[in-house]
C-alpha positions as CSV (number, residue, x, y, z in Angstrom):
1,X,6.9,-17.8,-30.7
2,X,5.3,-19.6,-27.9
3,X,3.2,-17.6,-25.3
4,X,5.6,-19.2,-22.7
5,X,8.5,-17.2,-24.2
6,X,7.5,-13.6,-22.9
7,X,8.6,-14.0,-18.8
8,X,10.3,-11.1,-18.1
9,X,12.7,-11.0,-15.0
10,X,10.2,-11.6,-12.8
11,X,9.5,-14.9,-14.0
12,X,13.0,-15.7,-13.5
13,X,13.3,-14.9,-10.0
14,X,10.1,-16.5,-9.4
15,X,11.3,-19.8,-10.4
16,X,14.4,-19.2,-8.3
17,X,12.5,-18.9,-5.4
18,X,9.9,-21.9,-6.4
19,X,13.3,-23.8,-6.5
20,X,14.7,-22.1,-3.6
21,X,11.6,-23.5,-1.5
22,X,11.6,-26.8,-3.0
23,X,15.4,-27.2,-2.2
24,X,14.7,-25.8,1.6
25,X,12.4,-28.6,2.4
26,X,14.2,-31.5,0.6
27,X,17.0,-30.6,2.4
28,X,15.4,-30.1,5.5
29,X,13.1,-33.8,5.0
30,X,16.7,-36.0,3.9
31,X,18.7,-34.3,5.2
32,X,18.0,-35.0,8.8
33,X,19.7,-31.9,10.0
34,X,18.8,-33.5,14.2
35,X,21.6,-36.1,13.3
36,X,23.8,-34.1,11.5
37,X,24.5,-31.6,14.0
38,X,24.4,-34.8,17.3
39,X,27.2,-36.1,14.9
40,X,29.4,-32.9,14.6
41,X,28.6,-32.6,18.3
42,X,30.0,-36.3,19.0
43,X,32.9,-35.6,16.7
44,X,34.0,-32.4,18.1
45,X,33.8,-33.9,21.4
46,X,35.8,-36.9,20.0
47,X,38.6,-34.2,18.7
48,X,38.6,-31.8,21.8
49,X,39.5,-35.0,23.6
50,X,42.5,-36.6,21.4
51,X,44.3,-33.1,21.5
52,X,43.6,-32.5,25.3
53,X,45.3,-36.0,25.5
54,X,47.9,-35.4,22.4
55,X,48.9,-31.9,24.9
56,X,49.1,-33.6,27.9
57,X,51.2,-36.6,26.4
58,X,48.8,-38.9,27.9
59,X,49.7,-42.0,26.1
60,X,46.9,-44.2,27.5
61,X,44.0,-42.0,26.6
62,X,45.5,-41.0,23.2
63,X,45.7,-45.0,22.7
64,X,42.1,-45.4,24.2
65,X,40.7,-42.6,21.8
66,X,42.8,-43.9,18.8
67,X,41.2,-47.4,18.8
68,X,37.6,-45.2,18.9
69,X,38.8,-43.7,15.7
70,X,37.3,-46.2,13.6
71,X,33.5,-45.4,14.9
72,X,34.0,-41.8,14.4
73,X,35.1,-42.7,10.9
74,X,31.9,-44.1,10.4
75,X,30.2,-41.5,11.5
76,X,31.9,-39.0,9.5
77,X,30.4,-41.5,6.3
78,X,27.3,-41.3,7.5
79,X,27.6,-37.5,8.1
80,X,28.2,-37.2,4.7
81,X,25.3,-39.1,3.4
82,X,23.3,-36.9,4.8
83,X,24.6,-33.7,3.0
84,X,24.0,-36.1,-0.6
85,X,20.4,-37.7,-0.2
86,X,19.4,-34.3,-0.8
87,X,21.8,-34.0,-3.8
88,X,20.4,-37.0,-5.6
89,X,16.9,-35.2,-5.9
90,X,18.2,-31.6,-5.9
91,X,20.6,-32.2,-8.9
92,X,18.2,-33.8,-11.5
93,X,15.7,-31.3,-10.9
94,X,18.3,-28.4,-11.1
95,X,19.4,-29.5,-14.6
96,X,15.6,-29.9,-15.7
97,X,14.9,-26.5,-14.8
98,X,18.2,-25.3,-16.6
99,X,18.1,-27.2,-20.0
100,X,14.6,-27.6,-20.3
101,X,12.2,-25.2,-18.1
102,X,14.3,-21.6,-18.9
103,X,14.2,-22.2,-22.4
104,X,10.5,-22.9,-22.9
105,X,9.7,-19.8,-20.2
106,X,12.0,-17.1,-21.8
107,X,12.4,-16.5,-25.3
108,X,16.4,-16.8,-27.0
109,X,18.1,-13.2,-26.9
110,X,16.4,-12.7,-22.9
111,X,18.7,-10.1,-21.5
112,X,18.4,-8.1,-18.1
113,X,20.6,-5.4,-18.1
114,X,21.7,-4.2,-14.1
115,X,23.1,-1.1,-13.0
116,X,26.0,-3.0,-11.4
117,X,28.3,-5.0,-12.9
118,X,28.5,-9.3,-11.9
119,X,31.1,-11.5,-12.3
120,X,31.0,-13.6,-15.3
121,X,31.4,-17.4,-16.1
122,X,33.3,-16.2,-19.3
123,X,36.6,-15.2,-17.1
124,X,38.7,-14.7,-20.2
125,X,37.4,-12.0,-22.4
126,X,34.4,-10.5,-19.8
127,X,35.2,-11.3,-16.0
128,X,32.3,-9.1,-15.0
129,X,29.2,-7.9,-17.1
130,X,26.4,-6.1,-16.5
131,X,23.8,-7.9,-17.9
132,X,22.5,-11.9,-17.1
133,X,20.2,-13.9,-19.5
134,X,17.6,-16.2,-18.2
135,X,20.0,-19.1,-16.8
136,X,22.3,-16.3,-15.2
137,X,19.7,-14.7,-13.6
138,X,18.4,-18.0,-12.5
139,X,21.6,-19.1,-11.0
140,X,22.3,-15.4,-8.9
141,X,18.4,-15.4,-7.5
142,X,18.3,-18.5,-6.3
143,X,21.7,-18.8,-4.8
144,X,20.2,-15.2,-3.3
145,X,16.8,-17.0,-2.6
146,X,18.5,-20.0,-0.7
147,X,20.5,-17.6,1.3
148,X,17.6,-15.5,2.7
149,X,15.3,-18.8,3.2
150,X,18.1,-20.5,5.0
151,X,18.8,-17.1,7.2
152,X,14.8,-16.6,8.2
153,X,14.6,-20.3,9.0
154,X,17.7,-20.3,11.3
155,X,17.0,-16.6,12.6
156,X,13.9,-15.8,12.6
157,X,11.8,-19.0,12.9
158,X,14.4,-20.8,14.8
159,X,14.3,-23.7,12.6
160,X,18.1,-24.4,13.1
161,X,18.1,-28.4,13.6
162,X,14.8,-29.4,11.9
């Protein structure tokens, strides 16, 4: 058995939390979170105004604001291309820890037994378990990892639109 193969859970959060970084600031670098929050600002704005209108059965302004539509459109596309530049690099990486880094780090039968029970990917004969092997306890760190990155860089270090 390789050397690699005797990680024990530690490893596993550790590479959570290697991911969880590396996920932080390439979301952070494409995902230009400056634009993404001027554009929900701009559409808001856009949508606060049509209803004022829509309420006030101001058929002008709702008319004005209806032939705008189209440029907020366009900004809702290019909203969402900034939530999946990030994706595109996240994704392949992702799978190339799962399939290929896990199984060299942790050897076949890796089991962490927990003193709570989790819910399980296996909904029809074990909803919740109370044990994860390597990919499990991959998956529940970092989706803990991203969660307390994302909550010091927002609260703490007032990182909220870099």
């Amino acid at each position: 058995m390789d050397a690699l193969a005797y990680f024990d859970w530690t490893g596993g959060v550790l590479l959570a939390l290697v991911f969880a970084l590396a996920s932080f600031a390439i979301s952070r670098t494409l995902g230009n979170r400056r634009r993404v929050k001027e554009i929900q600002k701009e559409i808001n704005g856009f949508n606060a105004e049509l209803k004022k209108a829509a309420d006030s059965k101001d058929e002008k302004k709702v008319k004005q604001l209806t032939e705008r539509e189209s440029q907020v459109t366009k900004l809702m596309w290019e909203m969402m291309g900034y939530s999946f530049k990030p994706l595109l690099v996240l994704l392949p990486l992702f799978w190339i820890a799962y399939e290929f880094v896990l199984p060299a780090l942790f050897a076949p039968g890796f089991i962490v037994h927990l003193p709570f029970s989790l819910p399980s990917n296996i909904m029809f004969w074990e909803p919740w378990k109370d044990y994860l092997g390597a990919r499990g306890l991959f998956i529940y760190s970092l989706v803990v990892m991203g969660m307390v990155l994302e909550l010091i860089a927002t609260k703490v270090l007032k990182m909220d639109g870099i």
